[in-house]
C-alpha atoms as one frame of an Amber mdcrd trajectory, in Angstrom:
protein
 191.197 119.570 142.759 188.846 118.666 145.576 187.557 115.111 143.309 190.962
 114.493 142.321 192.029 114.361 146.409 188.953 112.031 146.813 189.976 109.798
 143.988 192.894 109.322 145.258 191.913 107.886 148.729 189.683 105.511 146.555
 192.586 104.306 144.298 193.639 100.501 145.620 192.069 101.526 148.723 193.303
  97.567 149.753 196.769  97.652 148.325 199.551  98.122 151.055 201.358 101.355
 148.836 198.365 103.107 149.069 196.491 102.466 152.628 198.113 104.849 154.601
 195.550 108.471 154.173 198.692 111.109 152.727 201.375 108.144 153.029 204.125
 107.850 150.469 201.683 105.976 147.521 198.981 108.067 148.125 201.807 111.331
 147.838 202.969 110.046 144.739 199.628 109.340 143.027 198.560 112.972 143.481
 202.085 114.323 142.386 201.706 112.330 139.298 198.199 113.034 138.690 199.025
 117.012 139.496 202.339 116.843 137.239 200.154 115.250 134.093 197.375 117.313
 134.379 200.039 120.451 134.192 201.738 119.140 131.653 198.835 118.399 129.224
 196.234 121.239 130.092 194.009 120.023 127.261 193.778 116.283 128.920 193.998
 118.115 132.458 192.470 115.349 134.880 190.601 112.589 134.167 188.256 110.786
 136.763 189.918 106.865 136.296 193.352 107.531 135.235 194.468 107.280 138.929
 194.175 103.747 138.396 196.353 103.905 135.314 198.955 105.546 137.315 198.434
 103.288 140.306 199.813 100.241 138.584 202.300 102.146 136.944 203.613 103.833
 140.556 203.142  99.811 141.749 205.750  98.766 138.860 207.774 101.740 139.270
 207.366 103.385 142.440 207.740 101.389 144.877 204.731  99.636 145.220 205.817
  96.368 143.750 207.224  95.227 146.989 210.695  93.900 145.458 213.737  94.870
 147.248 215.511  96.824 144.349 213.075  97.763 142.376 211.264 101.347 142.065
 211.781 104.513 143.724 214.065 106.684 142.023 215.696 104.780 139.538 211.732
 103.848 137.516 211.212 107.009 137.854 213.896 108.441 136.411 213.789 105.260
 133.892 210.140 106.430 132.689 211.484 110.063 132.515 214.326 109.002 130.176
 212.342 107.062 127.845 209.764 110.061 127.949 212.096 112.404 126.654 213.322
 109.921 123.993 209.865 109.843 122.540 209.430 113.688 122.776 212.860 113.893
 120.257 211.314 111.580 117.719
């Protein structure tokens, strides 16, 4: 857990979402990486995927700086089109 909290300081260390030591991007990061790495025990965590998730978050979460866009509803869009691949 202890390299997955470092790797996530050093994830767009320069990008606005994710300056801010335990702001909101840096919070989400690590409750994606946790979430993932719960979810699929045999990938657990992987060193690098916090970049991965990083532009996803940026697209999704907030992070893309348009008024509108992220936050709740990508999340809840990603979670939707999850489950509709978990059905097929």
């Amino acid at each position: 857990m202890l390299s997955q909290c470092r790797d996530i300081a050093r994830t767009y260390p320069e990008h606005d979402f994710f300056k801010k030591k335990d702001g909101v991007g840096q919070e989400a990061l690590f409750n994606v990486m946790k979430a993932y790495s719960v979810h699929d025990r045999e990938v657990g965590y992987c060193q690098g995927s916090a970049f991965i998730v990083g532009l996803l978050l940026m697209q999704v979460g907030g992070g893309g700086g348009e008024e509108g866009r992220g936050g709740e509803g990508g999340c809840k869009e990603v979670k939707v089109q999850y489950n509709l691949q978990q059905q097929q």
